[in-house]
N, C-alpha and C positions, 0 to 999 in steps of 0.2 A: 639239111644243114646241121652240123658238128656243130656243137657252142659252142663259142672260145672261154664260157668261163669254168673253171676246174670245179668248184664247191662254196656254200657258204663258207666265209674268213670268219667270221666276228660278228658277235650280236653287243650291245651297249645297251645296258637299262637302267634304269632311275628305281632306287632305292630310298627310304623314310630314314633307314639307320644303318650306317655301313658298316657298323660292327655286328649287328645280327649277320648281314647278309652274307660277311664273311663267314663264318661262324655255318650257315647255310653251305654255303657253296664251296668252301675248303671244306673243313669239317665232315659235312654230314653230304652232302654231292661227291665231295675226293677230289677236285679239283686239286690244282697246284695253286697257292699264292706267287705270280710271276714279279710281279711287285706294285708299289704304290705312286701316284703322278698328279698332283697338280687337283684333288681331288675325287681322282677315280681311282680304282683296282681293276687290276689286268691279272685274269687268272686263265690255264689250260689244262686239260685233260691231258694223260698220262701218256698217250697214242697220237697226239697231234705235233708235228714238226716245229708249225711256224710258231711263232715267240708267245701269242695268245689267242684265244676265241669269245674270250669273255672280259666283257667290262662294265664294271660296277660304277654307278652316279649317285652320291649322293644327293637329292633332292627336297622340294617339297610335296612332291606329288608324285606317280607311281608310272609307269610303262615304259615304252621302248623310245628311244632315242632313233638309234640308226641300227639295220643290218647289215652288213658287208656280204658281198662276194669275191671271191679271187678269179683275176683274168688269166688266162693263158700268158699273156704280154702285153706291154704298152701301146703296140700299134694296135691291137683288139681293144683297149680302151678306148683310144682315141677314132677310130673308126665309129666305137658307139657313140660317143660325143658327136660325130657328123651326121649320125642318124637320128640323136636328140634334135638336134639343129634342126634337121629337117620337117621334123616331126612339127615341133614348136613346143616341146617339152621343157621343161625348166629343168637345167640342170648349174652343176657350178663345181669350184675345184676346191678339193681341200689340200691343205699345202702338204707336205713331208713333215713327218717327225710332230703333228698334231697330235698322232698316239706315237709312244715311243716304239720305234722300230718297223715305222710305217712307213711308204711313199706315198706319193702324193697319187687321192684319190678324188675319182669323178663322182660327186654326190649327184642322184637323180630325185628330184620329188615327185614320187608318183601320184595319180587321179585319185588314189585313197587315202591322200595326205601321208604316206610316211614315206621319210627316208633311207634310199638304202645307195650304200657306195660299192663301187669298181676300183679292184687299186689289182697291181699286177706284183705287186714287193713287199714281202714281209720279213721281218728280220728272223731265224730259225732260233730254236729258243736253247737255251744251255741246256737244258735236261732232256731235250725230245727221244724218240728209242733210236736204239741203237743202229748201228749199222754196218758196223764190222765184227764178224763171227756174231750176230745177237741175239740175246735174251728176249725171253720174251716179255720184257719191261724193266726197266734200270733198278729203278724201285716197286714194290710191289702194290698194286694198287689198292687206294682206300678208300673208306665209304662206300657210296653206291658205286663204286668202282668204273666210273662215266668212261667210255671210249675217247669220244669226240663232241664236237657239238654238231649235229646232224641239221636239224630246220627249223623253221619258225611258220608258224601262223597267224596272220594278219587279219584284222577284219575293220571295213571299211567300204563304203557307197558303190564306186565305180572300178570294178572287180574284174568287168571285162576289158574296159581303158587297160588297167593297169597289166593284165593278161597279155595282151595285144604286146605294147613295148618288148614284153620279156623274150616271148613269141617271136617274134617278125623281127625285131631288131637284134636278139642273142641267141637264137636256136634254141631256146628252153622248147619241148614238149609238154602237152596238156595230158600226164597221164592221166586222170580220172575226174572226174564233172559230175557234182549233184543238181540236178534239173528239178524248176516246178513243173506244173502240169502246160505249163505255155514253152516248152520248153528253156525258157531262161536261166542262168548259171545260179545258184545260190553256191555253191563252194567251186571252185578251180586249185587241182592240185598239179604244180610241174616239177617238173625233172630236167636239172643241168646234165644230169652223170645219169649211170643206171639204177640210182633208187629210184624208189616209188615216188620220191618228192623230196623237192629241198626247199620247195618253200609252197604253203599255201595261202590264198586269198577267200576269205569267209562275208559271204554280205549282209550287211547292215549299215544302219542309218548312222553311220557316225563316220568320224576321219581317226585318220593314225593311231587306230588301236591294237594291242596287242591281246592275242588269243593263247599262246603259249610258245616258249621256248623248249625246243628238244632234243634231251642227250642222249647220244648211244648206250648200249648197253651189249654184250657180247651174247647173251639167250638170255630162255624162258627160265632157264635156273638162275639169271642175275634179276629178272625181273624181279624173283620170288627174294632174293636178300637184299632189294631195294626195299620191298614193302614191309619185311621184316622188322629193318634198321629204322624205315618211315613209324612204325607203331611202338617200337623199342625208343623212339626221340620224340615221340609227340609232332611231328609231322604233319599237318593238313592235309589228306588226301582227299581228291574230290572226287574222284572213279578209279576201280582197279585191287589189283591187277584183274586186265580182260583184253579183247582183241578187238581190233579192228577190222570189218571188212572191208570197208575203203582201206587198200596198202598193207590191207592183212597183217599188221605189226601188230606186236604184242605191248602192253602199254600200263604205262599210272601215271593218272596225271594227278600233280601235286600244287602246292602255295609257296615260296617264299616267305618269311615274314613279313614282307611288305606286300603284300599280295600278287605279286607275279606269279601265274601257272607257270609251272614247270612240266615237264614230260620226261619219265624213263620210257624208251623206245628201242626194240630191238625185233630181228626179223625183219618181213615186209618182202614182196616180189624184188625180181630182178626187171629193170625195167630198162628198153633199147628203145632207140627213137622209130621205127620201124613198127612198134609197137599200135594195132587202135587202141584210141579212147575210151577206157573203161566207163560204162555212166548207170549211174544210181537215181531213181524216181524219189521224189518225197515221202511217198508210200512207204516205200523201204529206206527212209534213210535215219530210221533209228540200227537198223541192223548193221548198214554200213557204219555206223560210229560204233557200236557194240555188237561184238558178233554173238556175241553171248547173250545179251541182257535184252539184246533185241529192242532196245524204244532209246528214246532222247531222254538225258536226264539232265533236268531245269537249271541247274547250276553250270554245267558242263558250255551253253548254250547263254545261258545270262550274264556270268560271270567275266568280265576284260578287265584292263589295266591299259 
């Protein structure tokens, strides 16, 4: 089975103070400020079509709101919807024009308590790149100079529930699985498209937690003027730069001021659904997280939002 859904749309998180977080994420990420609404900021990377990828919440407490993905079309949404039905999945609709320049999208809550929507309609954004005779970016990019927003990582209870829906009901493939010794899933990473993963599920005892959000980066030389710029601005780095053997991507993962991990990510296999299931033992799954450093570092693994 082909997914019908194209890539993550949009991630939304709850911020402490949304002047830091701008400041963060234009500033010092490179993001574009798209504009302001009702509470929240909608901002995109320099390489992304639709109108935004990112939205800021100011709140009183810290994590992820919703993740979006983009469907191919609305009959692909609505066909999910009758496979929620069936399932006995809770799901429900958010209207049009919720976020500006949005349709109306299928929110699903999944087995590890978060939310993530299906909308098939984004509005394209005035600045996105070009496309007659073009440049290789309108304006030139700043900060960490982020491509796109690439995936998120989730962590929460019922991993393989939530696995299963993406699976069986939208063509996602499981490219890579960390197993205990009973062979049971402690991580699931899938793939809508041919990366390595657009979204993973990490398990633990808790609901709707976030583990990081992550931006592309064009190489191993952007990696190096992200960690630069991160130590030239006082930046919270919590690993990096290093590599991943899980998806083999090259990585730093960082803090928000609010404490959201961030991820600069670039690299990573080519991944086709034809593809087996790559799987990593406990034993080795310091290595799969750090290809280099080879073990698990306690922050990396304790630390959510």
């Amino acid at each position: 089975m082909i997914s019908p859904v194209l890539r993550p749309g949009f991630i939304q998180l709850r911020v402490l103070d949304i002047e830091e977080a701008i400041i963060h994420y234009r500033d010092h990420m490179g993001l574009d400020l798209v504009s302001r609404d009702d509470g929240r900021v909608f901002l995109k990377a320099f390489d992304e079509f639709d109108r935004h990828s990112v939205v800021l919440r100011e709140a009183d407490n810290v994590g992820l709101d919703v993740v979006a993905f983009k469907m191919a079309s609305q009959d692909a949404v609505e066909e999910f919807s009758r496979k929620l039905d069936e399932r006995g999945v809770k799901h429900e609709k958010i209207e049009p024009e919720e976020q500006p320049g949005v349709g109306e999208r299928l929110r699903v809550h999944m087995p590890t308590g978060h939310k993530l929507d299906f909308y098939d309609a984004m509005a394209l954004s005035d600045n996105g790149p070009m496309t007659e005779n073009p440049e290789l970016w309108r304006e030139e990019p700043k900060g960490m100079r982020i491509v796109r927003f690439d995936h998120c990582a989730l962590l929460g209870d019922e991993i393989d529930a939530a696995a299963e829906i993406l699976v069986e009901c939208l063509g996602f493939s499981v490219a890579e699985r960390v197993v205990d010794p009973n062979d049971e899933n402690i991580a699931i990473f899938l793939s809508c498209s041919n990366k390595a993963h657009d979204i993973a599920f990490l398990k633990a005892p808790v609901k709707s937690k976030l583990h990081h959000a992550s931006f592309l980066l064009e190489s191993w030389a952007d990696i190096g003027h992200a960690a630069d710029l991160m130590a030239r601005r006082n930046i919270k780095i919590d690993i990096g730069p290093t590599r991943h053997g899980i998806t083999r991507g090259q990585t730093i993962y960082f803090f928000d001021p609010s404490g959201n991990r961030n991820e600069t990510f670039s690299g990573g296999y080519h991944f086709y659904p034809d593809n087996p299931t790559r799987v990593w033992t406990t034993d080795k799954f310091g290595k799969g997280l750090f290809y280099y450093e080879q073990e698990v570092i306690e922050s990396f693994v304790g630390v959510y939002t």
